[in-house]
mmJSON file of the N, C-alpha and C atoms, coordinates in Angstrom:
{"data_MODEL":{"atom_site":{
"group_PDB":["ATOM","ATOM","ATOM","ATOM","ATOM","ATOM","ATOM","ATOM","ATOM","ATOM","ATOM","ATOM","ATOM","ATOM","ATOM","ATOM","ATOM","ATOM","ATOM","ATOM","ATOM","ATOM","ATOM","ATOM","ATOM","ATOM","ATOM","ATOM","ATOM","ATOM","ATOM","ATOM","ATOM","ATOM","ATOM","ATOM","ATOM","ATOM","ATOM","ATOM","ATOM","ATOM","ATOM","ATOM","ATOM","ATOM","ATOM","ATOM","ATOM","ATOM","ATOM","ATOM","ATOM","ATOM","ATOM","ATOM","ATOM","ATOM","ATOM","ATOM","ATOM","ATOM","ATOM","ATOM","ATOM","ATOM","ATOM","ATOM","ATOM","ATOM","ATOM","ATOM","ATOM","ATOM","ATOM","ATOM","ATOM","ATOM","ATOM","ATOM","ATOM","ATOM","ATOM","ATOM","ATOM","ATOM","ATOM","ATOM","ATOM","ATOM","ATOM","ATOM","ATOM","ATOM","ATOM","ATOM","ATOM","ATOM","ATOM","ATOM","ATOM","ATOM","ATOM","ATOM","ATOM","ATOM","ATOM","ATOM","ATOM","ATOM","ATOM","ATOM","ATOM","ATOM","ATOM","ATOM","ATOM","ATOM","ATOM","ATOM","ATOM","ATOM","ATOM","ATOM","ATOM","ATOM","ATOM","ATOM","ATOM","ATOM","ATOM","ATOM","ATOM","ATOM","ATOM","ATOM","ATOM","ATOM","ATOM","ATOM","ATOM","ATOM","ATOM","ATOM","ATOM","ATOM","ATOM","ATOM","ATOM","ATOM","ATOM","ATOM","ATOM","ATOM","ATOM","ATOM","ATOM","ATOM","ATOM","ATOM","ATOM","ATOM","ATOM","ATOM","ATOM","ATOM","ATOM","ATOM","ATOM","ATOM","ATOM","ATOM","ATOM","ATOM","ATOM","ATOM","ATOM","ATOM","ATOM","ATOM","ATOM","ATOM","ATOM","ATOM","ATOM","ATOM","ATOM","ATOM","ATOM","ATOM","ATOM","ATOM","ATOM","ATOM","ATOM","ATOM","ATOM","ATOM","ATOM","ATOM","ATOM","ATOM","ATOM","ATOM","ATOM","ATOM","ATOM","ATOM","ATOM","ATOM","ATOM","ATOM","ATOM","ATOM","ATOM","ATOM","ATOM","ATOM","ATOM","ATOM","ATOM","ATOM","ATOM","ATOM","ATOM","ATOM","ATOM","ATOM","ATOM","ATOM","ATOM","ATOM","ATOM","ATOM"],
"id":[1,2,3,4,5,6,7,8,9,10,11,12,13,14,15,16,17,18,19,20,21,22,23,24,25,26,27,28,29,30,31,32,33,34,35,36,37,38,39,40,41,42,43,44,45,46,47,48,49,50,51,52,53,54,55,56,57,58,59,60,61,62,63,64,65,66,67,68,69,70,71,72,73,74,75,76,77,78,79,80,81,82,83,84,85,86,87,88,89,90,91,92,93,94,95,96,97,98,99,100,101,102,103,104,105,106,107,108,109,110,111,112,113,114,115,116,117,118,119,120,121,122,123,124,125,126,127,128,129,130,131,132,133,134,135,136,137,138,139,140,141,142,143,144,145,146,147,148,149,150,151,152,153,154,155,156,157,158,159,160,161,162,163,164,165,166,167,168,169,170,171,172,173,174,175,176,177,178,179,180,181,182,183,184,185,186,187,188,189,190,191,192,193,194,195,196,197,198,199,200,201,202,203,204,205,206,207,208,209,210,211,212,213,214,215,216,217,218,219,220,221,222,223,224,225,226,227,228,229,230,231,232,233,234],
"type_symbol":["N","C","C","N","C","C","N","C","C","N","C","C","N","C","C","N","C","C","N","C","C","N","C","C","N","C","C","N","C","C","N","C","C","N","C","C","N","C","C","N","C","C","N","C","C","N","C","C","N","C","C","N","C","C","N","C","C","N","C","C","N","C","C","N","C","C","N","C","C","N","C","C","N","C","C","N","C","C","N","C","C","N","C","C","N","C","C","N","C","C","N","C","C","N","C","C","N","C","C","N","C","C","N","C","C","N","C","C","N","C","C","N","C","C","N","C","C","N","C","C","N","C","C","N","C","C","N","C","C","N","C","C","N","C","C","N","C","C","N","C","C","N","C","C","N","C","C","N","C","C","N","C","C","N","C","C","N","C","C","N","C","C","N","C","C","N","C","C","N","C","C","N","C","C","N","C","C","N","C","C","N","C","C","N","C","C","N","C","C","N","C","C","N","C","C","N","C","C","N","C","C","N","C","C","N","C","C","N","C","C","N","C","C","N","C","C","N","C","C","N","C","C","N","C","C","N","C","C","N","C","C","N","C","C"],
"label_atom_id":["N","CA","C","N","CA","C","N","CA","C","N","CA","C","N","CA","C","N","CA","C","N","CA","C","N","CA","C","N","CA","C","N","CA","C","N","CA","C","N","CA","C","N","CA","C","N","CA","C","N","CA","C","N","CA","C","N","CA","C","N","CA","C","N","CA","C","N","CA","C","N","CA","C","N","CA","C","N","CA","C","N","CA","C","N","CA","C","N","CA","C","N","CA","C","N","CA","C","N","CA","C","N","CA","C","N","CA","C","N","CA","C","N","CA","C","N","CA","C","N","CA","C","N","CA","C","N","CA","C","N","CA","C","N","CA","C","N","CA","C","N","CA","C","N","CA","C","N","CA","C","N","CA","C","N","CA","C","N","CA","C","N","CA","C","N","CA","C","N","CA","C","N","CA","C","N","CA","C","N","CA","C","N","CA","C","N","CA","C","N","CA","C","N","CA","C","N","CA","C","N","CA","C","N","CA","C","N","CA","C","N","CA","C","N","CA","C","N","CA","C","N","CA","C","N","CA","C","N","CA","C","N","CA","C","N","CA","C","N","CA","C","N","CA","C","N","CA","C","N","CA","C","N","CA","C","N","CA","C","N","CA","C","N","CA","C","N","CA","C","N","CA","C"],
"label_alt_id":[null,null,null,null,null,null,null,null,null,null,null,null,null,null,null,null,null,null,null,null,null,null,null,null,null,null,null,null,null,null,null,null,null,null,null,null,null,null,null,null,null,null,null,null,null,null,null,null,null,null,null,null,null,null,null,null,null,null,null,null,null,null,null,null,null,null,null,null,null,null,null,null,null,null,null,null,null,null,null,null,null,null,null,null,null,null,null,null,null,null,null,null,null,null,null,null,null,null,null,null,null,null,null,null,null,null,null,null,null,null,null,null,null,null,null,null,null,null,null,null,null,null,null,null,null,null,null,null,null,null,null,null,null,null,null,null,null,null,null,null,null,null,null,null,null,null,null,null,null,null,null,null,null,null,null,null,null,null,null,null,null,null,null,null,null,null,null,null,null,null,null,null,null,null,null,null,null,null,null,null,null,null,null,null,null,null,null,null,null,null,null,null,null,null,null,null,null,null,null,null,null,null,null,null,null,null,null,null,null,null,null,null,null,null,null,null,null,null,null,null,null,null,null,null,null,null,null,null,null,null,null,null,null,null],
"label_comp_id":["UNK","UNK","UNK","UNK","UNK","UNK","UNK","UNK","UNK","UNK","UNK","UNK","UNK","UNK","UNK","UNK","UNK","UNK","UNK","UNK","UNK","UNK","UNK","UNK","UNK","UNK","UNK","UNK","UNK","UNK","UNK","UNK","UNK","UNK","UNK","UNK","UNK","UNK","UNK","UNK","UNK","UNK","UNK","UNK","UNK","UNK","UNK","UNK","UNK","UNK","UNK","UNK","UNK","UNK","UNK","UNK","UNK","UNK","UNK","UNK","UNK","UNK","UNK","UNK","UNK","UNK","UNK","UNK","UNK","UNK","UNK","UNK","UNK","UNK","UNK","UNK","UNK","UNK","UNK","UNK","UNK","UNK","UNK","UNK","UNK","UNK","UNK","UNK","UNK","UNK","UNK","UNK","UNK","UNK","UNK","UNK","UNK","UNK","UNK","UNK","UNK","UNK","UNK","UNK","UNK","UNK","UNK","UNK","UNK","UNK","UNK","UNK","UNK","UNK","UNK","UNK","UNK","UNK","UNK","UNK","UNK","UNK","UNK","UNK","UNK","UNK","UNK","UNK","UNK","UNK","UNK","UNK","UNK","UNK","UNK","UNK","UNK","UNK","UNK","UNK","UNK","UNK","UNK","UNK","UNK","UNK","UNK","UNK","UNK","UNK","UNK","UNK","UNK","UNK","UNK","UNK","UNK","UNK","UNK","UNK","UNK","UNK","UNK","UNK","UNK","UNK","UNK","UNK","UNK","UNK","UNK","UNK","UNK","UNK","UNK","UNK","UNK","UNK","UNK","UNK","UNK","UNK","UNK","UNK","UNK","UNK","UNK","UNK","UNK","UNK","UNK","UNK","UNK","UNK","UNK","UNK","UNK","UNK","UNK","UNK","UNK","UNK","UNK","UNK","UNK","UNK","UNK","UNK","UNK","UNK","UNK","UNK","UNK","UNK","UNK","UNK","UNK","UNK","UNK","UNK","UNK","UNK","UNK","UNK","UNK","UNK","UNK","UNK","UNK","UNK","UNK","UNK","UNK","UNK"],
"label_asym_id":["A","A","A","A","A","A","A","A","A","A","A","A","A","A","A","A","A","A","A","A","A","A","A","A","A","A","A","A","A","A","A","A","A","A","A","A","A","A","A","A","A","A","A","A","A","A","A","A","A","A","A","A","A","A","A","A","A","A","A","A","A","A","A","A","A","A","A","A","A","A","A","A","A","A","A","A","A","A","A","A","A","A","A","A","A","A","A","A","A","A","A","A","A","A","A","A","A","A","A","A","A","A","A","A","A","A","A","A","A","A","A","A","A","A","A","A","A","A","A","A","A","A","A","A","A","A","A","A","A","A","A","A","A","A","A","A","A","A","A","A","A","A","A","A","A","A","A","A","A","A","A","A","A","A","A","A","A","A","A","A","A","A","A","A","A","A","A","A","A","A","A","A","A","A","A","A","A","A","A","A","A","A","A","A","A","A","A","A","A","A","A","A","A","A","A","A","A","A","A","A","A","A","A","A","A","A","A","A","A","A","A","A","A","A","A","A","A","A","A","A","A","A","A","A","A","A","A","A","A","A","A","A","A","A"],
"label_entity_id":["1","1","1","1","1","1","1","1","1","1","1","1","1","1","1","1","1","1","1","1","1","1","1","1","1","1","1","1","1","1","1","1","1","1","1","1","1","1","1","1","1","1","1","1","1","1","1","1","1","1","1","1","1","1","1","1","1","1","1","1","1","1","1","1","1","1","1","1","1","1","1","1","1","1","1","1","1","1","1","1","1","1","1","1","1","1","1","1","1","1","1","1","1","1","1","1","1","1","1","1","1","1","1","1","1","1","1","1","1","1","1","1","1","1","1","1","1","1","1","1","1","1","1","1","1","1","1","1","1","1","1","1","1","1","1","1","1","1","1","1","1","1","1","1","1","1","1","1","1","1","1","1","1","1","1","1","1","1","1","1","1","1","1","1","1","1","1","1","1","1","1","1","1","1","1","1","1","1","1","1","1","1","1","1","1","1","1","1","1","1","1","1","1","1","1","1","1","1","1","1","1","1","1","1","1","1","1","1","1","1","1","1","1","1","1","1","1","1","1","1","1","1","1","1","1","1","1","1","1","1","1","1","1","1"],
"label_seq_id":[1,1,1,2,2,2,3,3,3,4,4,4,5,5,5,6,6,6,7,7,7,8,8,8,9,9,9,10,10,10,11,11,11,12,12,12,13,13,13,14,14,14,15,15,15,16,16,16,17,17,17,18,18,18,19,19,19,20,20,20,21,21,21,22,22,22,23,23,23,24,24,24,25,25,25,26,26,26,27,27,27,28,28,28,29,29,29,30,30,30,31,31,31,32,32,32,33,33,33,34,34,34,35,35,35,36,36,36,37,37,37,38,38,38,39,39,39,40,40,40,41,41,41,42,42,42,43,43,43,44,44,44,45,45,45,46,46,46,47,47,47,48,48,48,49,49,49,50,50,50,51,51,51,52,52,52,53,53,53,54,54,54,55,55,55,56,56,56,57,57,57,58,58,58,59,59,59,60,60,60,61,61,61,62,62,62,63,63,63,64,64,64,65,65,65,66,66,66,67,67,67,68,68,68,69,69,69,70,70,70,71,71,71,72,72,72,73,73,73,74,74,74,75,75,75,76,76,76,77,77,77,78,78,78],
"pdbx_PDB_ins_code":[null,null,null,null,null,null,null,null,null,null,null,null,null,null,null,null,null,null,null,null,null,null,null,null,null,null,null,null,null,null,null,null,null,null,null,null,null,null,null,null,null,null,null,null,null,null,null,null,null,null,null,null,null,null,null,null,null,null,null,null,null,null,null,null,null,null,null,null,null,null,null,null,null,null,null,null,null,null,null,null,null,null,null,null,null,null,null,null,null,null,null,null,null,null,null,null,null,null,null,null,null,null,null,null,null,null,null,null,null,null,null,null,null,null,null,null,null,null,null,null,null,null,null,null,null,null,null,null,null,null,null,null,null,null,null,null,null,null,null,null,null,null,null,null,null,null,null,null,null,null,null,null,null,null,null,null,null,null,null,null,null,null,null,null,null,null,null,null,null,null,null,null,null,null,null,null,null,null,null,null,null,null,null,null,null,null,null,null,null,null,null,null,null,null,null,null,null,null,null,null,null,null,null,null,null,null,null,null,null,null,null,null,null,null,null,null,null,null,null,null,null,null,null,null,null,null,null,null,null,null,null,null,null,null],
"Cartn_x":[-39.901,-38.836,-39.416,-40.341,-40.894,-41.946,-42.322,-42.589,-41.58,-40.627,-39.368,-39.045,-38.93,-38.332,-39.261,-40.761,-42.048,-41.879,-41.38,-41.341,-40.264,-38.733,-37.78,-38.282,-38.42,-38.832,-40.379,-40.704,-41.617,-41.231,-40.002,-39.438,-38.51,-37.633,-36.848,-37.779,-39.186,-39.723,-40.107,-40.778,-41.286,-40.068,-38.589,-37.548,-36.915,-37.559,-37.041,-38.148,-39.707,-40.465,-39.983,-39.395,-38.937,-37.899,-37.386,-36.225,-36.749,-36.397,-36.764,-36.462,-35.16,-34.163,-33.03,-32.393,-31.513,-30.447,-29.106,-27.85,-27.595,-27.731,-27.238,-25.899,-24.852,-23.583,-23.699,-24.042,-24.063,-23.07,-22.959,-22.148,-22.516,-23.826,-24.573,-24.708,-23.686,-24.512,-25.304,-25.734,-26.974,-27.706,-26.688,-27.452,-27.234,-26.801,-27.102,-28.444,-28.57,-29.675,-30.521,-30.825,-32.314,-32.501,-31.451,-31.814,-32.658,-31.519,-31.827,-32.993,-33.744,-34.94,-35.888,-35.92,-37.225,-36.892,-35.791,-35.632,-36.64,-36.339,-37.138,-38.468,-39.071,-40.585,-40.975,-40.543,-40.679,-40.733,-39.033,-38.845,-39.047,-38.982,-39.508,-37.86,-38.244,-37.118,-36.218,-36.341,-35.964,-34.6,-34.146,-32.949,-31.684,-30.576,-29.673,-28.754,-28.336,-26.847,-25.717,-25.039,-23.609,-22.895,-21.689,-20.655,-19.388,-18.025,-17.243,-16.387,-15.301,-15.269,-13.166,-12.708,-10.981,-10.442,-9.333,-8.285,-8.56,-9.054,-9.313,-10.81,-11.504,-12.805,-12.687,-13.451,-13.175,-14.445,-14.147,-15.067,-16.711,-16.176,-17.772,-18.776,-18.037,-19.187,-19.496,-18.883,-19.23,-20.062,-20.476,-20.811,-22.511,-22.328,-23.166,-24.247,-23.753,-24.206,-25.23,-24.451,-25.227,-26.044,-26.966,-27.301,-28.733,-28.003,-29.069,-30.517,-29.251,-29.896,-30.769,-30.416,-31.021,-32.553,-32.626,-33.526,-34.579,-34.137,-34.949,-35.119,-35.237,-35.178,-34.83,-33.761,-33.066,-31.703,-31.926,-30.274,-29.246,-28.524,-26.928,-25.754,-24.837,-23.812,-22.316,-21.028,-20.014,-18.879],
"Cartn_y":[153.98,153.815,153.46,154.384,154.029,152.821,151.819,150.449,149.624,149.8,149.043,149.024,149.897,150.032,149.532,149.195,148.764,147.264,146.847,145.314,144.895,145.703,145.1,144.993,145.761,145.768,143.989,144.317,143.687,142.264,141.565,140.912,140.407,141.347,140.993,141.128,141.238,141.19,139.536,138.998,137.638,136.651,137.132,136.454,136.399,137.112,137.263,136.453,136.303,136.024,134.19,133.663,132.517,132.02,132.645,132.338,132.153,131.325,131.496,132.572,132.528,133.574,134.14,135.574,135.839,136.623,136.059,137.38,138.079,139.743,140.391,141.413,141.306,141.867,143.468,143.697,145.861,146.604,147.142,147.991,149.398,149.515,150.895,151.992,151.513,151.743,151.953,152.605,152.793,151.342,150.684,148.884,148.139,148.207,147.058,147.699,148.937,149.526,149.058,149.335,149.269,147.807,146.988,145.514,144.838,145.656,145.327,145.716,147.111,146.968,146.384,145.89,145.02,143.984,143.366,142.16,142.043,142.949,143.281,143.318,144.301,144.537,142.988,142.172,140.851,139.751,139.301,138.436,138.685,140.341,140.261,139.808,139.296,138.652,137.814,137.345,136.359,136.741,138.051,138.515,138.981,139.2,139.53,140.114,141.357,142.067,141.86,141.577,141.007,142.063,142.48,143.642,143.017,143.279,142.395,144.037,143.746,144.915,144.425,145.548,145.478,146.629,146.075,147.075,148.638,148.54,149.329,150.113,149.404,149.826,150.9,152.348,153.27,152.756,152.719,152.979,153.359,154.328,155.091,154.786,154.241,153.796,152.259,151.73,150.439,150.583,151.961,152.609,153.158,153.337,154.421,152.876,151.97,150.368,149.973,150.484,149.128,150.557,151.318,152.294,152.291,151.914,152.039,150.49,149.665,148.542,148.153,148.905,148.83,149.587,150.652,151.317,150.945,150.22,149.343,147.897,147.658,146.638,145.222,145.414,144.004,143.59,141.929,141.439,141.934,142.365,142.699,142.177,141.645,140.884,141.465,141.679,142.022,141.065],
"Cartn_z":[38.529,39.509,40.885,41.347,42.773,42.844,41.537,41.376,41.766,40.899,41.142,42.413,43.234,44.862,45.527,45.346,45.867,46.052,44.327,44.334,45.252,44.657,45.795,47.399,47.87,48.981,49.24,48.799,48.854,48.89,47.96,47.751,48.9,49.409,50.165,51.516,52.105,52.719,52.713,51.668,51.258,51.472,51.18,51.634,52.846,53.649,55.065,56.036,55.244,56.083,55.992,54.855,54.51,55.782,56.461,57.697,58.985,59.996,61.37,61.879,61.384,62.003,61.506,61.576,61.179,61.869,62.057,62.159,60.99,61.447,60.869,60.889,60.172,60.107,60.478,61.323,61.799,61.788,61.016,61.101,61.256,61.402,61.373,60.392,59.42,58.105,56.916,56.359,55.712,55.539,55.053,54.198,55.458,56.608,57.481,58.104,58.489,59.531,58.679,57.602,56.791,56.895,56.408,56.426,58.089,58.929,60.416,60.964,59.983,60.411,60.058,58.528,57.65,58.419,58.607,59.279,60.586,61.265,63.035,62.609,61.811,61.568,61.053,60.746,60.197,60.987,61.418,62.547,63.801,64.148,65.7,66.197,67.485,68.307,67.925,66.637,66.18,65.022,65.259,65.024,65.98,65.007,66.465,65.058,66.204,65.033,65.703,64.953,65.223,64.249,65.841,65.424,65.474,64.803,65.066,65.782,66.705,67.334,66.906,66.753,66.446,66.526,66.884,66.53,66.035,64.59,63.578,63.705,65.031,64.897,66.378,65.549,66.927,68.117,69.323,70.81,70.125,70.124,70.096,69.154,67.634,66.716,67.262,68.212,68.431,69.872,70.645,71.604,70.871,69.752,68.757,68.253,68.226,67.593,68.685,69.666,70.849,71.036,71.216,71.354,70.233,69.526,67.696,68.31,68.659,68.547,69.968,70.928,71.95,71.824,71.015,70.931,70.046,69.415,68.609,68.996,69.816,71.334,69.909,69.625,68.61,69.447,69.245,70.661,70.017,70.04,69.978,70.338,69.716,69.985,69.598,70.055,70.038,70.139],
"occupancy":[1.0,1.0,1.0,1.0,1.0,1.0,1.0,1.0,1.0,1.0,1.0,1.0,1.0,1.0,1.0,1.0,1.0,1.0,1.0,1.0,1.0,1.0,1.0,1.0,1.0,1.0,1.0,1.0,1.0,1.0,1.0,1.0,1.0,1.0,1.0,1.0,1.0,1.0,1.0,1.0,1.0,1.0,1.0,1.0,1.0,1.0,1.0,1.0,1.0,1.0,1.0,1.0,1.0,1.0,1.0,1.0,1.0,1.0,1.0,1.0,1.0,1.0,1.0,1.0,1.0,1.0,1.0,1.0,1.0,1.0,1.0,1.0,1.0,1.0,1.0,1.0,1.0,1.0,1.0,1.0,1.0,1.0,1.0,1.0,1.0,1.0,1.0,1.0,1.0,1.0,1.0,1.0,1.0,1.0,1.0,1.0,1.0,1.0,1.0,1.0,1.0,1.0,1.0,1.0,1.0,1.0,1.0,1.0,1.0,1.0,1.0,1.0,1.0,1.0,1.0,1.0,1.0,1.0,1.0,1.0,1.0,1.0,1.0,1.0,1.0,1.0,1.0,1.0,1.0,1.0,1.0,1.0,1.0,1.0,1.0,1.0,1.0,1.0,1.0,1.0,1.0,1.0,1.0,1.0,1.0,1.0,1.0,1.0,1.0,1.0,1.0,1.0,1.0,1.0,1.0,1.0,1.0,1.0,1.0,1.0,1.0,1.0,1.0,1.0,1.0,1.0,1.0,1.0,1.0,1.0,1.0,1.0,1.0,1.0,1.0,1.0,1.0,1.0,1.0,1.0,1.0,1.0,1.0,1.0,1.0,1.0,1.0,1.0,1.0,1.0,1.0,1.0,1.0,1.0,1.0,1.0,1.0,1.0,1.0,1.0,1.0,1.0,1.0,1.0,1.0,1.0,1.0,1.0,1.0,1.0,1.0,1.0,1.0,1.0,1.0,1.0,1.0,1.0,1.0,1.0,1.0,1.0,1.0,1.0,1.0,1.0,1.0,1.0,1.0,1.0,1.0,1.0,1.0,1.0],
"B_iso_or_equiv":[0.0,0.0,0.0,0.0,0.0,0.0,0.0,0.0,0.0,0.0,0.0,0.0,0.0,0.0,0.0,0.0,0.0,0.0,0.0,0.0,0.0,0.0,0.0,0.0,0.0,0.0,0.0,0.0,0.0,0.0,0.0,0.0,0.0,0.0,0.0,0.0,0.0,0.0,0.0,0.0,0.0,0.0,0.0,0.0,0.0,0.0,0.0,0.0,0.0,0.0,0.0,0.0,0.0,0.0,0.0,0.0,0.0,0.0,0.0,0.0,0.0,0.0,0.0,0.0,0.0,0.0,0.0,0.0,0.0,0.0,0.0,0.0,0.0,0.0,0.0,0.0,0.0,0.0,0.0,0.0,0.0,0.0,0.0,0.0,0.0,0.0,0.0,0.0,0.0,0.0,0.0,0.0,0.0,0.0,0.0,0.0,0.0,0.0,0.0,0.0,0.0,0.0,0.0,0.0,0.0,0.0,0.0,0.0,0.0,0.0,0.0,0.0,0.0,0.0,0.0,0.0,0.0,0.0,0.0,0.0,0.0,0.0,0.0,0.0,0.0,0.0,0.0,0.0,0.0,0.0,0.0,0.0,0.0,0.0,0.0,0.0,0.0,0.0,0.0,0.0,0.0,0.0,0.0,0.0,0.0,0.0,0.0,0.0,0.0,0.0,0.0,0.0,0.0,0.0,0.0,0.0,0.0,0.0,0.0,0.0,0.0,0.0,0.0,0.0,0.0,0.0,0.0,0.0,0.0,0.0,0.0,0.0,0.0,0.0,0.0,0.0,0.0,0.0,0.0,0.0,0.0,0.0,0.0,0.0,0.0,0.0,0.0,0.0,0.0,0.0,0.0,0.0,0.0,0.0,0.0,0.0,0.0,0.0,0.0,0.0,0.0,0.0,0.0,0.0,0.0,0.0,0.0,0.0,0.0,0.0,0.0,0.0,0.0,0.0,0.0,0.0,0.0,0.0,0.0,0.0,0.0,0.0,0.0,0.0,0.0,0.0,0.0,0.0,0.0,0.0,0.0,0.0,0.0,0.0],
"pdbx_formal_charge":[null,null,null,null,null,null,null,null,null,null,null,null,null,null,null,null,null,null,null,null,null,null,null,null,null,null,null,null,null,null,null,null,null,null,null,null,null,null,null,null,null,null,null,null,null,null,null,null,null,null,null,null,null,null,null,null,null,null,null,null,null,null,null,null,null,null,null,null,null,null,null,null,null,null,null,null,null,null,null,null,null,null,null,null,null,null,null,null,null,null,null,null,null,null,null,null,null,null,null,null,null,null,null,null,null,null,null,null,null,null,null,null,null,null,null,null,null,null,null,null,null,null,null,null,null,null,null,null,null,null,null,null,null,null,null,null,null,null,null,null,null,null,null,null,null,null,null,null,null,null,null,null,null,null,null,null,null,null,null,null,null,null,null,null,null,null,null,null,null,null,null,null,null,null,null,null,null,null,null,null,null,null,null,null,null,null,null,null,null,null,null,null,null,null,null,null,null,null,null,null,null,null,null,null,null,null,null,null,null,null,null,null,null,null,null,null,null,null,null,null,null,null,null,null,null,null,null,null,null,null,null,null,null,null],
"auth_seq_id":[1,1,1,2,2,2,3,3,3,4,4,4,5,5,5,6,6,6,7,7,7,8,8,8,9,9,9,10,10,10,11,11,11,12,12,12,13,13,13,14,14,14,15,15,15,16,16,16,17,17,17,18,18,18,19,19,19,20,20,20,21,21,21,22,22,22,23,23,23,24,24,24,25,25,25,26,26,26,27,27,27,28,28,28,29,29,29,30,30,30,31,31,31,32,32,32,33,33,33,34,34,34,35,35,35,36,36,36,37,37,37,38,38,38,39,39,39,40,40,40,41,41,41,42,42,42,43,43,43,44,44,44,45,45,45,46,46,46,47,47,47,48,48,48,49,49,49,50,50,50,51,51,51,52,52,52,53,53,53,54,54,54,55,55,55,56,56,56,57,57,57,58,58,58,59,59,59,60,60,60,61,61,61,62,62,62,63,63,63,64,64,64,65,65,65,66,66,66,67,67,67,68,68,68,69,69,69,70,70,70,71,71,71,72,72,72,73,73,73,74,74,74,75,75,75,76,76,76,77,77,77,78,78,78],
"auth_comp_id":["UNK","UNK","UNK","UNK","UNK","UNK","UNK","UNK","UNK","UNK","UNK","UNK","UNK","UNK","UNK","UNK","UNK","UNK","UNK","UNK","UNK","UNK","UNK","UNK","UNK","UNK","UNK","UNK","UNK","UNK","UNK","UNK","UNK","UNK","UNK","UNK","UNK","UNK","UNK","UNK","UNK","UNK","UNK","UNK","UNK","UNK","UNK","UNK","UNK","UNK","UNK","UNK","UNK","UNK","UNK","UNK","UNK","UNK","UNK","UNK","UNK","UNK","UNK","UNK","UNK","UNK","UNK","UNK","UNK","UNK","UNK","UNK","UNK","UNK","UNK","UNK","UNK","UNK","UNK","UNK","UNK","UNK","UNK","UNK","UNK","UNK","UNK","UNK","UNK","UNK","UNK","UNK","UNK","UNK","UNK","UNK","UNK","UNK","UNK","UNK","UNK","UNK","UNK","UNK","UNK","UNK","UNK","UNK","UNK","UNK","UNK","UNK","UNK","UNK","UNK","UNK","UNK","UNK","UNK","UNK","UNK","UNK","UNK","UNK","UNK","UNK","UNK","UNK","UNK","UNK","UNK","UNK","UNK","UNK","UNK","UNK","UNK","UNK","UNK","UNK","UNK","UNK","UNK","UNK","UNK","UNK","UNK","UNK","UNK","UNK","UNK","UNK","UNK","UNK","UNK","UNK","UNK","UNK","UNK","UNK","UNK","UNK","UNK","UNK","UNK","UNK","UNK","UNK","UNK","UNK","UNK","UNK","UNK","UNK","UNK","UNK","UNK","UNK","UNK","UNK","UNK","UNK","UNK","UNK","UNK","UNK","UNK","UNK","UNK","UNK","UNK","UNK","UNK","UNK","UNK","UNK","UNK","UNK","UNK","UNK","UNK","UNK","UNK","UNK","UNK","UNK","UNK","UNK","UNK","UNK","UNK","UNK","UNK","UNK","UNK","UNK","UNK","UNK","UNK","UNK","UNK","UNK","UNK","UNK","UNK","UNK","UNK","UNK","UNK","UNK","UNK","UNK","UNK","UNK"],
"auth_asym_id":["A","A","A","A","A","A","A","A","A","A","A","A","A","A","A","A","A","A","A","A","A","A","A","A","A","A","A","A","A","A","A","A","A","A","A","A","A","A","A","A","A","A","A","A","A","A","A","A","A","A","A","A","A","A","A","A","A","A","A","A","A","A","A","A","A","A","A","A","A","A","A","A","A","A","A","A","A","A","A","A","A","A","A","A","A","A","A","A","A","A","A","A","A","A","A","A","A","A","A","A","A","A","A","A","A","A","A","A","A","A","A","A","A","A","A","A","A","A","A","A","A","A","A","A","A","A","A","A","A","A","A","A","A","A","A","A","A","A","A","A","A","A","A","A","A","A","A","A","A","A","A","A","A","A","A","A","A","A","A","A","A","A","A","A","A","A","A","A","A","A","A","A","A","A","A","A","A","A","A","A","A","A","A","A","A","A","A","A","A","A","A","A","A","A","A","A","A","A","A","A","A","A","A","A","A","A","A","A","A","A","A","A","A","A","A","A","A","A","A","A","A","A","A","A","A","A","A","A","A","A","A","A","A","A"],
"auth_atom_id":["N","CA","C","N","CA","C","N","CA","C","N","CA","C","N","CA","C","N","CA","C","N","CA","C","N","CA","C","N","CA","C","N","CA","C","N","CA","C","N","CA","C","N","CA","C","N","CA","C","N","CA","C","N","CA","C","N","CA","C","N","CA","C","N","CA","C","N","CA","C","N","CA","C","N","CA","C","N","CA","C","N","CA","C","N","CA","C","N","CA","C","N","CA","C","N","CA","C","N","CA","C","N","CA","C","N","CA","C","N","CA","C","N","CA","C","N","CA","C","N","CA","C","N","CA","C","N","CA","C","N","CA","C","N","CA","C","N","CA","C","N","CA","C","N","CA","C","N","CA","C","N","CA","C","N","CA","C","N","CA","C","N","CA","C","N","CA","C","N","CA","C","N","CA","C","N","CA","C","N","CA","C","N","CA","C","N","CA","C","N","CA","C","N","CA","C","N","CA","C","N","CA","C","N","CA","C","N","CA","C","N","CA","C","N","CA","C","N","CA","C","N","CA","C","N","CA","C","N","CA","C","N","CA","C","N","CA","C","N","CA","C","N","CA","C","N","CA","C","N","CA","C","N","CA","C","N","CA","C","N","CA","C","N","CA","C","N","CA","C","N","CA","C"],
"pdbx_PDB_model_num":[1,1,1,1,1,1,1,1,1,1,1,1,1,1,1,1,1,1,1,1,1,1,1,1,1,1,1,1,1,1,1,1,1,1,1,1,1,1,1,1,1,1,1,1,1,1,1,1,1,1,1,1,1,1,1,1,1,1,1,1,1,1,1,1,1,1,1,1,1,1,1,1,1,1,1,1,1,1,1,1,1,1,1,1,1,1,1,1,1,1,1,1,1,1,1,1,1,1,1,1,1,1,1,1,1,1,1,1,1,1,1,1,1,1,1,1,1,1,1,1,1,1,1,1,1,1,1,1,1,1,1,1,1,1,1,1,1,1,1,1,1,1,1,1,1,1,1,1,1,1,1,1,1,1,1,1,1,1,1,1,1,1,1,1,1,1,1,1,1,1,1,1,1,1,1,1,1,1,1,1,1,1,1,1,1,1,1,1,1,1,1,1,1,1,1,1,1,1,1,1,1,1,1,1,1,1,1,1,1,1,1,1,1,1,1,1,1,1,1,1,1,1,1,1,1,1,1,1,1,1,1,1,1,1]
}}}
């Protein structure tokens, strides 16, 4: 099992290094953060998370976003 999670990883590392660049969809979620960080340890500057902000979406987790992403010095977009 902890092969298997070695290769994935490893994989979606080799596929990320394939991009100039990437937006990523944040929602601060388990599967965007993790993506948003292999992405960063990879591309560096050359990412940006994109939040879509509504109606339906409360203040503070979109307060809690820009916060995540600042600290992990990645651009952020709303």
């Amino acid at each position: 099992m902890q092969d298997e999670l070695h290769n994935k990883l490893a994989h979606l590392k080799e596929y990320i290094k394939e991009l100039d660049s990437v937006a990523i969809a944040f929602s601060s979620g388990v599967d965007s953060t993790f993506l948003l960080k292999v992405a960063h340890e990879i591309l560096g500057d050359n990412v940006m998370a994109i939040t879509v902000q509504s109606g339906s979406f409360p203040k503070r987790e979109l307060n809690a976003k820009k916060k995540i992403s600042v600290i992990r010095s990645v651009r952020w977009m709303k």
